[in-house]
PDB file of N, CA, C and O in Angstrom:
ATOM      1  N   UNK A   1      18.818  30.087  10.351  1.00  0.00           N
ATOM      2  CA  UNK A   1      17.739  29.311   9.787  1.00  0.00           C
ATOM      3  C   UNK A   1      16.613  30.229   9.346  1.00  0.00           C
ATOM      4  O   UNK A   1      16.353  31.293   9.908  1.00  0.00           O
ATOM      5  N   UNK A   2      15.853  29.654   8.118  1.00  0.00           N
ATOM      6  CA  UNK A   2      14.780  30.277   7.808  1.00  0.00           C
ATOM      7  C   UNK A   2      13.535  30.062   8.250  1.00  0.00           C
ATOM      8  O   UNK A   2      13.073  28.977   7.895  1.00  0.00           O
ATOM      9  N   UNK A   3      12.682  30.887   9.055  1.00  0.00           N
ATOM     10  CA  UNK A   3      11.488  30.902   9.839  1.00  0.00           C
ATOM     11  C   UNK A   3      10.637  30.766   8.875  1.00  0.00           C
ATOM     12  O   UNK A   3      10.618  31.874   8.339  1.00  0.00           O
ATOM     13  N   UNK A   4       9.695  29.868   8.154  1.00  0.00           N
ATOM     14  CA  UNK A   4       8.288  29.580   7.441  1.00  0.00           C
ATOM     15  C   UNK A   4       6.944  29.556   8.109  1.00  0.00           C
ATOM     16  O   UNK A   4       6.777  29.073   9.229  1.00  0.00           O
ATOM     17  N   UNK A   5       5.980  30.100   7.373  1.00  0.00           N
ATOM     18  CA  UNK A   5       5.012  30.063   7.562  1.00  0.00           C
ATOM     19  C   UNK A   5       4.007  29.479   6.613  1.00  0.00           C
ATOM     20  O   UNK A   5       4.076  29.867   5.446  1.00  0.00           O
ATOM     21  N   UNK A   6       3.041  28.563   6.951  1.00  0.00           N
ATOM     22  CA  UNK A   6       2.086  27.450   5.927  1.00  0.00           C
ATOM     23  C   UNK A   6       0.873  29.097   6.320  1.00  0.00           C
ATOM     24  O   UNK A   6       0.615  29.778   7.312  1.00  0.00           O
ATOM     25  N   UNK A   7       0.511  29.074   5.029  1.00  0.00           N
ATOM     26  CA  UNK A   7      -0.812  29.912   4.827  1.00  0.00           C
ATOM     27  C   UNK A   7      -1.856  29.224   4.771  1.00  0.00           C
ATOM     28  O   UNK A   7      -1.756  28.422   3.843  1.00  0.00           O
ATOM     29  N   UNK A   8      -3.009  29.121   5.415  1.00  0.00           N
ATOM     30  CA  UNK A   8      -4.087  28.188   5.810  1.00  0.00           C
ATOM     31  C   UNK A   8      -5.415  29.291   5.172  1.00  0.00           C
ATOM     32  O   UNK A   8      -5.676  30.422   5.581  1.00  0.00           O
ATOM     33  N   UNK A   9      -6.266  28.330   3.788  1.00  0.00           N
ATOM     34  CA  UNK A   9      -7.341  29.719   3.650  1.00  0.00           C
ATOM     35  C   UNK A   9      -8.432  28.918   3.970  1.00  0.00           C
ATOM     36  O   UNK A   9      -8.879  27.833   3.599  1.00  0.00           O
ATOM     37  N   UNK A  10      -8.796  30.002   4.974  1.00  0.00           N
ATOM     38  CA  UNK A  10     -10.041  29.227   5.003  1.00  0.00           C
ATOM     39  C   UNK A  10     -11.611  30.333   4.534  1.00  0.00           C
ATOM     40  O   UNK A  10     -11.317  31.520   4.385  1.00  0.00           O
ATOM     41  N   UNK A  11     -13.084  29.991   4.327  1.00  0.00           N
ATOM     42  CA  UNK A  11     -14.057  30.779   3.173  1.00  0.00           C
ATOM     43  C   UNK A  11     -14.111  32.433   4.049  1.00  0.00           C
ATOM     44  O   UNK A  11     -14.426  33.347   3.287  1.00  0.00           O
ATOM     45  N   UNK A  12     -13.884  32.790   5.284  1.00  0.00           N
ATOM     46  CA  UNK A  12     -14.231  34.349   5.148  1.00  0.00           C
ATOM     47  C   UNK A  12     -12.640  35.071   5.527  1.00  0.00           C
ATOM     48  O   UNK A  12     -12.578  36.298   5.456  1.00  0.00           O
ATOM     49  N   UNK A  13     -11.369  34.285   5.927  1.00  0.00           N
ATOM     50  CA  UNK A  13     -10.522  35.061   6.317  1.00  0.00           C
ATOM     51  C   UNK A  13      -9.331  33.884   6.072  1.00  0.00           C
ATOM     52  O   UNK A  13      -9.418  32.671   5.877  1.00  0.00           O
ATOM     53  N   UNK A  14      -7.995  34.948   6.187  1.00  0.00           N
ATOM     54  CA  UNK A  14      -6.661  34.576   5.769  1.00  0.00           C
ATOM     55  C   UNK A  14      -5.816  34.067   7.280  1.00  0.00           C
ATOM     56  O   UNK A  14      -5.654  34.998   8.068  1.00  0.00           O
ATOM     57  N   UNK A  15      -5.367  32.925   7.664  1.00  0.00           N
ATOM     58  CA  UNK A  15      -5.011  32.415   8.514  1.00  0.00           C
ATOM     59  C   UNK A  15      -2.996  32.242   8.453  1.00  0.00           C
ATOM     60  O   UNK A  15      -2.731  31.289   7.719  1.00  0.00           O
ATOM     61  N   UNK A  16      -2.470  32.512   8.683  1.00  0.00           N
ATOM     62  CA  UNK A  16      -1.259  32.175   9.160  1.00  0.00           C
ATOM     63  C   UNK A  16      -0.864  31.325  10.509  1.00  0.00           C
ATOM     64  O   UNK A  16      -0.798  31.642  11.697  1.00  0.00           O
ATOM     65  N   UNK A  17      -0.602  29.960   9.708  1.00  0.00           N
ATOM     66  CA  UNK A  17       0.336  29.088  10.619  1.00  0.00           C
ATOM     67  C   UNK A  17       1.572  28.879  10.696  1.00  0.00           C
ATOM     68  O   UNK A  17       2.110  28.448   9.676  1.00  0.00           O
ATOM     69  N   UNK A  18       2.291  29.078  11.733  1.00  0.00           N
ATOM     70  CA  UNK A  18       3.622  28.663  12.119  1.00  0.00           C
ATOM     71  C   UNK A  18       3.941  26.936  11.659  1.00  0.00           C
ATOM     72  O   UNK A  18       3.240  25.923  11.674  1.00  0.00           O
ATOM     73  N   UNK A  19       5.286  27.208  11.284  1.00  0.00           N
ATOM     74  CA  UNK A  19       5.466  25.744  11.512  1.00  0.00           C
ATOM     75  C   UNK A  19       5.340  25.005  13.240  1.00  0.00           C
ATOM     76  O   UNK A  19       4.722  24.014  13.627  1.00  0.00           O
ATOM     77  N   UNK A  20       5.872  25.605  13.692  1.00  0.00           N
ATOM     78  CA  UNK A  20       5.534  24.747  14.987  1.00  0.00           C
ATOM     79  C   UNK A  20       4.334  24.259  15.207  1.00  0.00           C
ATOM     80  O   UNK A  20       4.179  23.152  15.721  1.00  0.00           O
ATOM     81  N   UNK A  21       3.238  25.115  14.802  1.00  0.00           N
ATOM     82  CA  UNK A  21       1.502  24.700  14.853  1.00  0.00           C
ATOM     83  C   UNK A  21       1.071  23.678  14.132  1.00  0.00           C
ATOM     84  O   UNK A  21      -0.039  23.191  14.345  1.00  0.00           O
ATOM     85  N   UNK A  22       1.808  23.263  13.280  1.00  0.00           N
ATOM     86  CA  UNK A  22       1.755  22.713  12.305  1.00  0.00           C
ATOM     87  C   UNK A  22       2.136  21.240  12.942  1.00  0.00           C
ATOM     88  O   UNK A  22       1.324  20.319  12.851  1.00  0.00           O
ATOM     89  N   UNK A  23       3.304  21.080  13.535  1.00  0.00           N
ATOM     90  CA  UNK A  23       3.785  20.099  14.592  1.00  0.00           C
ATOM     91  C   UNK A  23       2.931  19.965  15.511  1.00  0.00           C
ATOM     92  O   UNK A  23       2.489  18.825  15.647  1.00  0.00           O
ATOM     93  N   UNK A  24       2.415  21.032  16.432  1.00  0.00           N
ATOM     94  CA  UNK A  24       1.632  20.442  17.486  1.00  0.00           C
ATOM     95  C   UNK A  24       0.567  20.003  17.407  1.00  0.00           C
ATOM     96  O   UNK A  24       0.056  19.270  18.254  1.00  0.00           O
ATOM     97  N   UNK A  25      -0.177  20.540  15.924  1.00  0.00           N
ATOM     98  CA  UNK A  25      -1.524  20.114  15.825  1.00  0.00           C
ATOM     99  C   UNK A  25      -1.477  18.309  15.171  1.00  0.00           C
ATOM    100  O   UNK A  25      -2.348  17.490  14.878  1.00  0.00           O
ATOM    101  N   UNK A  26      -0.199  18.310  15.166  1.00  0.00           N
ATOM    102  CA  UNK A  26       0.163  16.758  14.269  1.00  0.00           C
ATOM    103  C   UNK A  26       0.118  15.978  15.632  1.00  0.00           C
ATOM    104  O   UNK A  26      -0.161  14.779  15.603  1.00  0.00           O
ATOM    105  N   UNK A  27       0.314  16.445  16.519  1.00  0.00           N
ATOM    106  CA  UNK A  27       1.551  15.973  17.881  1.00  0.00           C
ATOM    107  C   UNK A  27      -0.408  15.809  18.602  1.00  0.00           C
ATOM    108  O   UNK A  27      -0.671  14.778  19.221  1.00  0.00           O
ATOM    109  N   UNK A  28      -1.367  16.725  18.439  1.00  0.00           N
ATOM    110  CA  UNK A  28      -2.303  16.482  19.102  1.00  0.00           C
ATOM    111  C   UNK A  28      -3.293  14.996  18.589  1.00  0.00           C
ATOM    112  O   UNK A  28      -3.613  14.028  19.279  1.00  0.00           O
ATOM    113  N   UNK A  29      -3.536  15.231  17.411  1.00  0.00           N
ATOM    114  CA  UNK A  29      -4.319  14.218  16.516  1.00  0.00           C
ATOM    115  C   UNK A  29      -3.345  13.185  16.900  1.00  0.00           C
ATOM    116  O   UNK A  29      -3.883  12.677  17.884  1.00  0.00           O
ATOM    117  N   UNK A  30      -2.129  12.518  16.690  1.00  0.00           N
ATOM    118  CA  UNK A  30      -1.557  11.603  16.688  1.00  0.00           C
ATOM    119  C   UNK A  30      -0.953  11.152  17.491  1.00  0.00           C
ATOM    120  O   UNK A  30      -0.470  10.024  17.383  1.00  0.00           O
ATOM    121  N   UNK A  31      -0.810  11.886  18.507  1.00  0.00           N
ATOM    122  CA  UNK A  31      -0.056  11.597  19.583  1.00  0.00           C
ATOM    123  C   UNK A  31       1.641  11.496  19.200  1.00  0.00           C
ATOM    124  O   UNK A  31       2.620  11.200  19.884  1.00  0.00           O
ATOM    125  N   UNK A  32       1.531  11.749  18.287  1.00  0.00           N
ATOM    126  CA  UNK A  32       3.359  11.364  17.809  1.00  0.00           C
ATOM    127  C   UNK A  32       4.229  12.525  17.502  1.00  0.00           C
ATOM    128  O   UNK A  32       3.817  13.518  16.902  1.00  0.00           O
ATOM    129  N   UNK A  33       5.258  12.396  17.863  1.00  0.00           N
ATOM    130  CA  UNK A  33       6.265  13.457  18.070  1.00  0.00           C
ATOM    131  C   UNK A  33       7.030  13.516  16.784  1.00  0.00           C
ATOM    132  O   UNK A  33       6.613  12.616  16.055  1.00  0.00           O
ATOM    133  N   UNK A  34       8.204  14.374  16.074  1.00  0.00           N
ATOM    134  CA  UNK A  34       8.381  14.206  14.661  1.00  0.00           C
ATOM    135  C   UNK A  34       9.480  12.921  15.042  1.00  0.00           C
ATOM    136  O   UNK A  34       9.481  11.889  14.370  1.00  0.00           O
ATOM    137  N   UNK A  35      10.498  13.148  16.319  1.00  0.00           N
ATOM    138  CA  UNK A  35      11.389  12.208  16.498  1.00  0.00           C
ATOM    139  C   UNK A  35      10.244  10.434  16.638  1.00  0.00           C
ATOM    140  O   UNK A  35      10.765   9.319  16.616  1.00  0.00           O
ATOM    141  N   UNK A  36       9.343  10.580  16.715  1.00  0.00           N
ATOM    142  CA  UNK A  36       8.295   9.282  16.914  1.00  0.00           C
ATOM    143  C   UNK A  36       7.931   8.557  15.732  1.00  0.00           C
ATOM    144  O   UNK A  36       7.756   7.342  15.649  1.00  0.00           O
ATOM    145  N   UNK A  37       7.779   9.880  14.338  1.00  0.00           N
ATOM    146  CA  UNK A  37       8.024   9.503  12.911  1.00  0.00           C
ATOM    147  C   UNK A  37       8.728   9.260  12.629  1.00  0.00           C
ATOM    148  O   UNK A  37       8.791   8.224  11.968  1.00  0.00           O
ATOM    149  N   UNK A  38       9.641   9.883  12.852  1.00  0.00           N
ATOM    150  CA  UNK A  38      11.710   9.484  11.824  1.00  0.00           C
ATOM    151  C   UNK A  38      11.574   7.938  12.877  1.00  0.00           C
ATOM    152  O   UNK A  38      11.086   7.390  11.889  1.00  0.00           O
ATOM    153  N   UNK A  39      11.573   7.326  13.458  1.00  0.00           N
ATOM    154  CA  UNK A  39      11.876   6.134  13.978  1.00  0.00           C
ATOM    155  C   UNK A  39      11.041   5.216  13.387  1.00  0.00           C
ATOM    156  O   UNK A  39      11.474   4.064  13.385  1.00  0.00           O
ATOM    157  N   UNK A  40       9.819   5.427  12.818  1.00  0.00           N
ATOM    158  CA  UNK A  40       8.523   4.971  12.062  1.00  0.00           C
ATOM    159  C   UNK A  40       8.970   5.011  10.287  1.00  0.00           C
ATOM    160  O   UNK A  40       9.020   4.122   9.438  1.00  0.00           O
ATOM    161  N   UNK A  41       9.196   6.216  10.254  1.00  0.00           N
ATOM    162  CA  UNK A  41      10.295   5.832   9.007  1.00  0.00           C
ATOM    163  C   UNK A  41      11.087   5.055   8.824  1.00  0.00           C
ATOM    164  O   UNK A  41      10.961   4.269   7.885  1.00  0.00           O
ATOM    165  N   UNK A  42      12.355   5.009   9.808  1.00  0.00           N
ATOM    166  CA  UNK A  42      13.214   4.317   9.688  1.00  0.00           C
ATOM    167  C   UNK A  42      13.048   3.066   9.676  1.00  0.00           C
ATOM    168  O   UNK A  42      14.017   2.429   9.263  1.00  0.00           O
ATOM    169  N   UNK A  43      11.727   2.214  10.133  1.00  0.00           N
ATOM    170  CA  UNK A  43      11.545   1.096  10.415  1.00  0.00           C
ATOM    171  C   UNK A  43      11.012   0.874   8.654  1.00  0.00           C
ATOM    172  O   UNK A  43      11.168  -0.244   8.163  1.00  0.00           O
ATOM    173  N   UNK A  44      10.555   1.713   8.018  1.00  0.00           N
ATOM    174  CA  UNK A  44       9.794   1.570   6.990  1.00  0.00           C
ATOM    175  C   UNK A  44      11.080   1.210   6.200  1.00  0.00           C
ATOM    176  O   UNK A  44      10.933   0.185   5.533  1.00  0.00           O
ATOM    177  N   UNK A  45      12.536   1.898   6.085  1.00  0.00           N
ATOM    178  CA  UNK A  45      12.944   2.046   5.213  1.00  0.00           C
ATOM    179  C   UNK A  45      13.590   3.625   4.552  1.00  0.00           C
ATOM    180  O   UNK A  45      14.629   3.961   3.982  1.00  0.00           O
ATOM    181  N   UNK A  46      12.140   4.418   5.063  1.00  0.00           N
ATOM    182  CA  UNK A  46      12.431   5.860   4.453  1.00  0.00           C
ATOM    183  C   UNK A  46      13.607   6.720   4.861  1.00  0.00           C
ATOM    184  O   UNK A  46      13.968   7.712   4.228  1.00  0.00           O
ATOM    185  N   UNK A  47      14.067   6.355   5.750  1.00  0.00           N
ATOM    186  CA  UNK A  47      15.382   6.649   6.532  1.00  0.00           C
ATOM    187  C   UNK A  47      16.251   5.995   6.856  1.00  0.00           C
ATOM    188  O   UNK A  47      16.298   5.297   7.869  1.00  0.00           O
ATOM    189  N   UNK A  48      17.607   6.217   5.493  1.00  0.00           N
ATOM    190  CA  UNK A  48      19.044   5.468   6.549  1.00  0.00           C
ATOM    191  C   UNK A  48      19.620   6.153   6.861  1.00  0.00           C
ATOM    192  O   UNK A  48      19.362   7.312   6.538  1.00  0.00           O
ATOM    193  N   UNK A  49      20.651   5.893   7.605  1.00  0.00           N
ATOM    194  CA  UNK A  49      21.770   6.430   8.124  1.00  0.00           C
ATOM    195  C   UNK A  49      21.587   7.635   8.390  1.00  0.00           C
ATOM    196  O   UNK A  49      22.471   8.479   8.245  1.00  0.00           O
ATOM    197  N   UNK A  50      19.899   7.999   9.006  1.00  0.00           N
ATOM    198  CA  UNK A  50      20.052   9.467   9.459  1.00  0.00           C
ATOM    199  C   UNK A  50      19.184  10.102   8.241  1.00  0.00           C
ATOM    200  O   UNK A  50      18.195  10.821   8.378  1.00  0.00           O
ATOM    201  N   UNK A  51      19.525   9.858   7.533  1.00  0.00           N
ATOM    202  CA  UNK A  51      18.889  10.693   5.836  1.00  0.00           C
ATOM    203  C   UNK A  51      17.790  10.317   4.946  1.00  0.00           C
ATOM    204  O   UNK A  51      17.323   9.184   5.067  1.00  0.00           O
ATOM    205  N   UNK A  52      17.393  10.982   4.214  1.00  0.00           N
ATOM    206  CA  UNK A  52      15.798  10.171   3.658  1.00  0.00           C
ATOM    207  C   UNK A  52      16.588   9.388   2.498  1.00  0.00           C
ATOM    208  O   UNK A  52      17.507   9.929   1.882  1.00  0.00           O
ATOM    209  N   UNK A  53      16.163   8.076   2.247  1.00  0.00           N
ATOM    210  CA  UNK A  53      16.478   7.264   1.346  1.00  0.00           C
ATOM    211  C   UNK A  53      16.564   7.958  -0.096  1.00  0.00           C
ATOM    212  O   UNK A  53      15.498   8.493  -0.404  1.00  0.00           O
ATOM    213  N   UNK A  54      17.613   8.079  -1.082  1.00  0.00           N
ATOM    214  CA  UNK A  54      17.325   8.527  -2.090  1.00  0.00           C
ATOM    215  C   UNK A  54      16.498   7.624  -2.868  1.00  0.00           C
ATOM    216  O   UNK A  54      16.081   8.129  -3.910  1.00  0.00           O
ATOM    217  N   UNK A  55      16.083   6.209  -2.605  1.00  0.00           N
ATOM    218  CA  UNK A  55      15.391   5.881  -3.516  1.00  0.00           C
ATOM    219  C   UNK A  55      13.761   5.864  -3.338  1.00  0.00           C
ATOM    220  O   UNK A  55      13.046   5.061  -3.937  1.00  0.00           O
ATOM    221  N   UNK A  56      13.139   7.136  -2.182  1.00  0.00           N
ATOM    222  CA  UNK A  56      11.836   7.170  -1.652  1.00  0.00           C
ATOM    223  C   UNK A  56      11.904   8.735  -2.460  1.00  0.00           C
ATOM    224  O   UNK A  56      12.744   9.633  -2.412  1.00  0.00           O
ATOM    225  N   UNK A  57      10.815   8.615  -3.090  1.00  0.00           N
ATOM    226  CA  UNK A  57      10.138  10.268  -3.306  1.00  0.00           C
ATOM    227  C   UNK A  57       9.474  10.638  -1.878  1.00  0.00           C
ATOM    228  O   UNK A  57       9.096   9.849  -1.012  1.00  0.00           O
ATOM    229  N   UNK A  58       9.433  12.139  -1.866  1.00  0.00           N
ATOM    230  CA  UNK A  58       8.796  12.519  -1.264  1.00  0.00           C
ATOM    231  C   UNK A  58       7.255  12.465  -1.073  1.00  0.00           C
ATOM    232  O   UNK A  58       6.572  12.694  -0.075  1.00  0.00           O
ATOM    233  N   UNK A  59       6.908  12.086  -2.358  1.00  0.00           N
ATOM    234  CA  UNK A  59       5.356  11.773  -2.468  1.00  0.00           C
ATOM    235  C   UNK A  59       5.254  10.456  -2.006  1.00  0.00           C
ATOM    236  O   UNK A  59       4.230  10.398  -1.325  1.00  0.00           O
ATOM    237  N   UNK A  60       5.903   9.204  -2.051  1.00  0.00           N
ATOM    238  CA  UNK A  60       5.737   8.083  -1.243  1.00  0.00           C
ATOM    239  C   UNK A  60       5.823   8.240   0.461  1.00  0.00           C
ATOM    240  O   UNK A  60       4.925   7.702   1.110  1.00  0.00           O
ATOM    241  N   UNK A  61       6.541   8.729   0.939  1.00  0.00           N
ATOM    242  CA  UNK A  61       6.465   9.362   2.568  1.00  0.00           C
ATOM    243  C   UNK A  61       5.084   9.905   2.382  1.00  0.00           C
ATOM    244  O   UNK A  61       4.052   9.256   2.553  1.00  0.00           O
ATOM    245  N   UNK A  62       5.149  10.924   2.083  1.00  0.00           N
ATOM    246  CA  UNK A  62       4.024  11.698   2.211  1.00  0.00           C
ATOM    247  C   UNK A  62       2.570  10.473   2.062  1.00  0.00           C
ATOM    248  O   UNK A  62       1.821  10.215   3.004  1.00  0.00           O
ATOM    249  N   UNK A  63       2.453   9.872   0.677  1.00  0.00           N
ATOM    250  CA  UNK A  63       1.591   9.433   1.097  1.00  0.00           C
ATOM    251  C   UNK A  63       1.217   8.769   2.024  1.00  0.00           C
ATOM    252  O   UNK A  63       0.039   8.845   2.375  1.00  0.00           O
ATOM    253  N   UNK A  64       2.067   7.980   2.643  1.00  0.00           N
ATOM    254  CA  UNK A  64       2.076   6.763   3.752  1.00  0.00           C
ATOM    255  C   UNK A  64       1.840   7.691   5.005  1.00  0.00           C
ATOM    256  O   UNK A  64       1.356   7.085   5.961  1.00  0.00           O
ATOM    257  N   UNK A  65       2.022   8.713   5.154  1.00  0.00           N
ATOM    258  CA  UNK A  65       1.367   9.639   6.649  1.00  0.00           C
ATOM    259  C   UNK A  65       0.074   9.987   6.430  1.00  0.00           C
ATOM    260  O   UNK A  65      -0.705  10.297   7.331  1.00  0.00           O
ATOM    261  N   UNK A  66      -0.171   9.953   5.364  1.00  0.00           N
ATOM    262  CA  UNK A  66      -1.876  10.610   5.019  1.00  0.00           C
ATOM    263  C   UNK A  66      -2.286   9.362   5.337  1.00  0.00           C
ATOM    264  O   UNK A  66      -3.195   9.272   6.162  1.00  0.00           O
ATOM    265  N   UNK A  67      -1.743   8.210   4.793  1.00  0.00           N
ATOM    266  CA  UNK A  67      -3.089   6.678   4.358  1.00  0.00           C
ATOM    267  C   UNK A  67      -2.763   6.195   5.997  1.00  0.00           C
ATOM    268  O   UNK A  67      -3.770   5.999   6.678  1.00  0.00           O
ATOM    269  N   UNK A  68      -1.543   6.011   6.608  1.00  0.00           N
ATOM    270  CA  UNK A  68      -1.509   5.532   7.869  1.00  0.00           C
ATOM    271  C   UNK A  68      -1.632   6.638   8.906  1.00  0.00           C
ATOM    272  O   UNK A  68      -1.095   6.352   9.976  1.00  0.00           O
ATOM    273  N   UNK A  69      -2.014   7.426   8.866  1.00  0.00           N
ATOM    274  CA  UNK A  69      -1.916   7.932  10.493  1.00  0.00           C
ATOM    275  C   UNK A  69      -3.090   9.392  10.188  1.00  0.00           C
ATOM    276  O   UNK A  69      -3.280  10.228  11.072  1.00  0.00           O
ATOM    277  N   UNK A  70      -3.667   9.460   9.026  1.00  0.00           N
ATOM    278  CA  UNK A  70      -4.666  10.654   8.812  1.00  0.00           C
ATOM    279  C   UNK A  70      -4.581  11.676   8.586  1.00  0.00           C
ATOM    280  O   UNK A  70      -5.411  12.495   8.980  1.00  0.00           O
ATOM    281  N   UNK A  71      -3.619  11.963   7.923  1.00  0.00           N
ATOM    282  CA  UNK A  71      -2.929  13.492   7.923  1.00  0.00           C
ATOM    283  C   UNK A  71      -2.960  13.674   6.364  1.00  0.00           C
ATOM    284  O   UNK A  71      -2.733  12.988   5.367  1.00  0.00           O
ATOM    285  N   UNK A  72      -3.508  15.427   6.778  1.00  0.00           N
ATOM    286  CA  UNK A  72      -3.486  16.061   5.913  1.00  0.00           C
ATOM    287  C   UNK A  72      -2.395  16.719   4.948  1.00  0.00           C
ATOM    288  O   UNK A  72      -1.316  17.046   5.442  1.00  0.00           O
ATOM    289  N   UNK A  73      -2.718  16.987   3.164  1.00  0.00           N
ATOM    290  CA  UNK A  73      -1.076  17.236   2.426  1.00  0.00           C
ATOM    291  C   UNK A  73       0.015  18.032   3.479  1.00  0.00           C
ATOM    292  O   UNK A  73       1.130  17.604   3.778  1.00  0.00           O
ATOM    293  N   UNK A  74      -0.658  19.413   3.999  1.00  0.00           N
ATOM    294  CA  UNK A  74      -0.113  19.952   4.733  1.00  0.00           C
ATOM    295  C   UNK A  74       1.092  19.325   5.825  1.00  0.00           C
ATOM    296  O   UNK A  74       2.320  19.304   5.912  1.00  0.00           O
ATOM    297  N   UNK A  75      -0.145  18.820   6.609  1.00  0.00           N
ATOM    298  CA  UNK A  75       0.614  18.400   7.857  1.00  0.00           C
ATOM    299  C   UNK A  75       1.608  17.061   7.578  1.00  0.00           C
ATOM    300  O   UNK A  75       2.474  16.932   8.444  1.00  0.00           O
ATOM    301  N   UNK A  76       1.623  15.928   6.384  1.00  0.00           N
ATOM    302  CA  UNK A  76       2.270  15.131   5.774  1.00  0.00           C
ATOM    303  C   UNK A  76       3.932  16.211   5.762  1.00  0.00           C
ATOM    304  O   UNK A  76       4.889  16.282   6.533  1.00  0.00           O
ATOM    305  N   UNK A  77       3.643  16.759   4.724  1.00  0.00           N
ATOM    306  CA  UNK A  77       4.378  17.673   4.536  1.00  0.00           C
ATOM    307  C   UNK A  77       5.581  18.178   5.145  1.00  0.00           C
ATOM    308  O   UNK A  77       6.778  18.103   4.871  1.00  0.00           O
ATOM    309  N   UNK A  78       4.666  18.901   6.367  1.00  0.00           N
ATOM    310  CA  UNK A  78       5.780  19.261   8.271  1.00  0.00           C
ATOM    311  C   UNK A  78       6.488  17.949   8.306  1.00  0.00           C
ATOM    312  O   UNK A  78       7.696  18.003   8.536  1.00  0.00           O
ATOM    313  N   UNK A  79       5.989  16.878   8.133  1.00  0.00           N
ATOM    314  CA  UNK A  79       6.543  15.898   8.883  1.00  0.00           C
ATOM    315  C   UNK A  79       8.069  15.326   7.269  1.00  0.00           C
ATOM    316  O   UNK A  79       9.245  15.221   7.618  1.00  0.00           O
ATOM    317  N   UNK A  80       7.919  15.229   6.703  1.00  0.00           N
ATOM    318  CA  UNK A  80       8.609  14.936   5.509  1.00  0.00           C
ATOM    319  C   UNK A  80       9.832  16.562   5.730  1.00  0.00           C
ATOM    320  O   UNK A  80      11.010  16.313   5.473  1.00  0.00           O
ATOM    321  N   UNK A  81       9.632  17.506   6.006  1.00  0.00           N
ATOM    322  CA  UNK A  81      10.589  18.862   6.417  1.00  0.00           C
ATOM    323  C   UNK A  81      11.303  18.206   7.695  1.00  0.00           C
ATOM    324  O   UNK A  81      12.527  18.081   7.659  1.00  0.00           O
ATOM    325  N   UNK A  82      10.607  17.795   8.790  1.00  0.00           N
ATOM    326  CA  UNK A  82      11.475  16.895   9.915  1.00  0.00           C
ATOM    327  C   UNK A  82      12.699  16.239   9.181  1.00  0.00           C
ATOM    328  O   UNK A  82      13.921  16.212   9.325  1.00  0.00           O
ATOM    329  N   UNK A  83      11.962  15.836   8.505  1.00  0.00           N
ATOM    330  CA  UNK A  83      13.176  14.203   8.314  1.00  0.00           C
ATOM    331  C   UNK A  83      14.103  14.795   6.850  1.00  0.00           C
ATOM    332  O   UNK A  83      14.610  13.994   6.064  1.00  0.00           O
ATOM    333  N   UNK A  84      14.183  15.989   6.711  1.00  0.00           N
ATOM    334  CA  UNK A  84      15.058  16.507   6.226  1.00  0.00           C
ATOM    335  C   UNK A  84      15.407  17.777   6.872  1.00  0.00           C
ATOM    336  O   UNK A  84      15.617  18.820   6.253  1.00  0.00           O
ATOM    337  N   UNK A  85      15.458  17.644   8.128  1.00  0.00           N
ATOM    338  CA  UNK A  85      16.428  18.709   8.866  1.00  0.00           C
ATOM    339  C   UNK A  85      15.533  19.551   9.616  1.00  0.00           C
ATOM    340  O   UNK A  85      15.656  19.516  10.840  1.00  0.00           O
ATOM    341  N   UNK A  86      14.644  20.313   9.108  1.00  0.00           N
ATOM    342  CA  UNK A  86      13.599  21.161   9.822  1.00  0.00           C
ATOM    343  C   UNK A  86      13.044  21.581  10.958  1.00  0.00           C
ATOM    344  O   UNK A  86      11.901  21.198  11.205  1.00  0.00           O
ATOM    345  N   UNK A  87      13.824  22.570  12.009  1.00  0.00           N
ATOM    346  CA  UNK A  87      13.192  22.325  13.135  1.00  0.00           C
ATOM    347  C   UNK A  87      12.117  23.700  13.916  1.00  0.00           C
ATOM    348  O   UNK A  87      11.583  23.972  14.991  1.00  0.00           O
ATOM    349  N   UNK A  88      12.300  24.320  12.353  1.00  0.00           N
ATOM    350  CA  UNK A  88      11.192  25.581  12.972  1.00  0.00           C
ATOM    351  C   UNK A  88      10.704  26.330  11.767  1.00  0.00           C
ATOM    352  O   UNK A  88       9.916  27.267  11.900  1.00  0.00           O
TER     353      UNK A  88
END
């Protein structure tokens, strides 16, 4: 598997986040785990049989984690990589 890193800039210095940080800081704000989303998905629709619906863009998931639960493109994002396989 391929190890990623989200580059975070913030105004005087260059930040590197792990994906996992990326999860826990989701996992802190929300209390929700990615397996807590894919089941939240699945109730939505965005997930059958295990897989993301081909008839959901990724920008519809995505938006629905930003408008329901407060999350940023980023951290939307981590969570939309979950539910297509992603575990580091």
């Amino acid at each position: 598997m391929h190890r990623v890193s989200f580059i975070i800039y913030t105004p005087k210095n260059k930040r590197i986040m792990s994906f996992q940080a990326y999860i826990d800081n989701i996992k802190t704000k929300t209390g929700k785990s990615p397996d807590d989303f894919r089941k939240l998905a699945e109730s939505k629709g965005f997930i059958l049989n295990g897989q993301i619906n081909p008839e959901n863009k990724a920008t519809e998931i995505t938006t629905w984690l930003k408008e329901e639960f407060g999350l940023g493109h980023g951290h939307a994002m981590a969570i939309y990589a979950t539910f297509k396989g992603k575990t580091e």
